[in-house]
N, C-alpha and C positions, 0 to 999 in steps of 0.2 A: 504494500500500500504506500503511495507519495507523501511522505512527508514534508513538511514544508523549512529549511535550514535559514535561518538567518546570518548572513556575515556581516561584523559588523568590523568597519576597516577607518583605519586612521587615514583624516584630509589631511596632515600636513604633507607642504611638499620639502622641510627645512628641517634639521634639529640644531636645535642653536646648543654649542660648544659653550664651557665653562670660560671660555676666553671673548665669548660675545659674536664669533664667527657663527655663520650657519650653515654646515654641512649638507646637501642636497641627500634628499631622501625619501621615503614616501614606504609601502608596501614591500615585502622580500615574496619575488613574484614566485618561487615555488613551494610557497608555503599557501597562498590561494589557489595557485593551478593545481596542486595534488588533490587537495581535499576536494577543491571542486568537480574535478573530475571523477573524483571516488564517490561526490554523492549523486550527478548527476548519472553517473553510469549503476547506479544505486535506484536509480528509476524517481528520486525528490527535487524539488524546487528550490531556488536559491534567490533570498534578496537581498541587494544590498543596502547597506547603511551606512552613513558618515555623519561627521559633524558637518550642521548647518547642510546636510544634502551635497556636499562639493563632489565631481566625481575625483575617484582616488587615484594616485600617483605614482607610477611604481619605480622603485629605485634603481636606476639605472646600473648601478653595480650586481643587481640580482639575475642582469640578462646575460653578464657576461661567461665562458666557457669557463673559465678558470672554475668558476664557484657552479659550474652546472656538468659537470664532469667530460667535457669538452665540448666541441661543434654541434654536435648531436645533440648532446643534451640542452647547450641553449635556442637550438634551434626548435627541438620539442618544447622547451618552457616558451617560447616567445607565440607560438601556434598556438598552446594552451589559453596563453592570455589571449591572445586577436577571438578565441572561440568565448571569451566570459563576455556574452553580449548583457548580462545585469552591469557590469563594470557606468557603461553607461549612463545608467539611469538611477541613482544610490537613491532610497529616501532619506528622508532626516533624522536623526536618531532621538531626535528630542518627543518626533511622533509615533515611534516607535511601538506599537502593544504586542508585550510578550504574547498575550493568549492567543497572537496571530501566529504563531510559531510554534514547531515541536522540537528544535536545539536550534542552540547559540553557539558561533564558531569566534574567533575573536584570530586571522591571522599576525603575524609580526612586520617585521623591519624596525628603520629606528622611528619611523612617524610616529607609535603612540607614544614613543617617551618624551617627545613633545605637545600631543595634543589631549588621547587618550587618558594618559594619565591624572589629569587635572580635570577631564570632562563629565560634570555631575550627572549629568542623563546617562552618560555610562556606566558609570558608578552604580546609578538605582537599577540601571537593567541589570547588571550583572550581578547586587546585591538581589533583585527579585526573580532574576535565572536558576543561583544558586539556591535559592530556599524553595523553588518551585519544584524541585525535583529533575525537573526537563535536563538532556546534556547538555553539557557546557564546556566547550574544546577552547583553551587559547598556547596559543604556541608562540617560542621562543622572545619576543620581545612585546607581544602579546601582553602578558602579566603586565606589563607596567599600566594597563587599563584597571587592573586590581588595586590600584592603590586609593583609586578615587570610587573605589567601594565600602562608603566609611557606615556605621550605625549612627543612632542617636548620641549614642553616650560617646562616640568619637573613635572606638573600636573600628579594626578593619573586616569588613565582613568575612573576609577568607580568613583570618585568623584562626590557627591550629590545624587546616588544610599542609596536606602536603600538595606539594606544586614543584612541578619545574618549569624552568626560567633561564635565557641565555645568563650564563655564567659571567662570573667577574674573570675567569681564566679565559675562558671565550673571547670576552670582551678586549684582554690587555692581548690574547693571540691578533685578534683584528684591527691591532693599532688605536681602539676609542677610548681603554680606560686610563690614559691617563689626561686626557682632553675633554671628556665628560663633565657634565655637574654634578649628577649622582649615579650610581652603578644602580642597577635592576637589582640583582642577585641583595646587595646589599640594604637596599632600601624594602624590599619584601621580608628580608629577615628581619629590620626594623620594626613592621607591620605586625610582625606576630606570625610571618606566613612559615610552615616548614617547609624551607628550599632542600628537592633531592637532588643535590650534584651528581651528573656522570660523566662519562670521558667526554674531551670536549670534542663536540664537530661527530659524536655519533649518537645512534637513535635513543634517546631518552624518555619517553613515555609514564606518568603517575597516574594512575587512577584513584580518585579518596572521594567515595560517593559517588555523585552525578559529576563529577567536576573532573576533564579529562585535559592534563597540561602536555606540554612537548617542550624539551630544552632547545631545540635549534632546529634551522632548517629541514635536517635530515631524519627529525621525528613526524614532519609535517604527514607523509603519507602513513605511519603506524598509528596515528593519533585520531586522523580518519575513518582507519580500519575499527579504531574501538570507541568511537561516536557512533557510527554504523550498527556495531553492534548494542548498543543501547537500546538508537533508535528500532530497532527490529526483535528487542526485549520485552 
């Protein structure tokens, strides 16, 4: 039976650096093109979300062969993308109703740790995803939309979740931790969140309830696999 997947994906197209530079950025294009393809080939429907409705941005570093295991591979991720015709059309996240949806996917890049992070209408969906029971997939850079998932009493709602999360070893392999304003990894442990570190740069997957996290790109399609399976639970 179609289930209906909401993705909800960071507008920015900038992460501003700790030194006031803004590094160009947006989406990590194979952490939307897996899953989307795992759900549309899954027989379900997908829409998209951003803040303020913008359509999203993908980070031009995630096309390249280097990081898609050569020609081929970014040539398939770049086909994958040209076929996300919702890409187009995002609605707004702010009108958003969960009850319109049967999971929430939350891909990465560095955009939300520019936008998501601080974004209150994300916050409440993903604080009223997670108590809904429904899946709820965010991957690699992802979680930092977790932080603006706060309660009344100022609590973070993922608090005492385990979660994975692009690592601060990740982060300093990729050249950004030491140019950053704050690391992912670190500010979730902050949060209250239980971050599971694994090797970096291979498939890291947590499942704790309905809440299904990925540490890095190359958890995008296992983390699908067991959204998938949720939805079909």
């Amino acid at each position: 039976m179609s289930k209906k997947i909401l993705f909800v994906m960071t507008g920015a197209t900038h992460w501003t650096l700790a030194d006031g530079t803004q590094h160009p950025t947006g989406f990590w294009a194979e952490e939307a093109v897996a899953p989307y393809q795992a759900f549309k080939a899954a027989g379900h429907t997908v829409t998209v979300a951003t803040p303020d409705g913008v359509v999203p941005t993908v980070d031009g570093g995630s096309l390249a062969p280097e990081v898609n295991g050569g020609e081929d591979g970014a040539r398939r991720i770049a086909d994958g993308l040209a076929a996300m015709a919702e890409l187009a059309h995002p609605v707004k996240l702010a009108d958003v109703d969960l009850a319109d949806y049967d999971a929430v996917f939350y891909p990465g890049g560095h955009g939300p740790m520019e936008d998501l992070a601080v974004d209150a209408a994300s916050g409440r969906l993903l604080t009223l995803a997670l108590k809904s029971g429904k899946p709820l997939g965010v991957v690699c850079h992802g979680p930092a939309a977790l932080l603006a998932a706060v309660e009344e009493d100022g609590s973070n709602s993922f608090s005492g979740y385990r979660v994975a999360a692009f690592s601060n070893t990740e982060e300093t392999q990729a050249g950004f931790a030491e140019k950053a304003k704050w690391l992912l990894e670190t500010r979730l442990v902050e949060a209250g969140v239980d971050v599971q570190v694994g090797e970096p740069w291979a498939p890291n997957v947590v499942v704790d309830r309905n809440l299904v996290t990925g540490q890095n790109p190359a958890s995008s399609a296992p983390l699908a696999a067991e959204l998938l399976t949720k939805l079909s639970g």
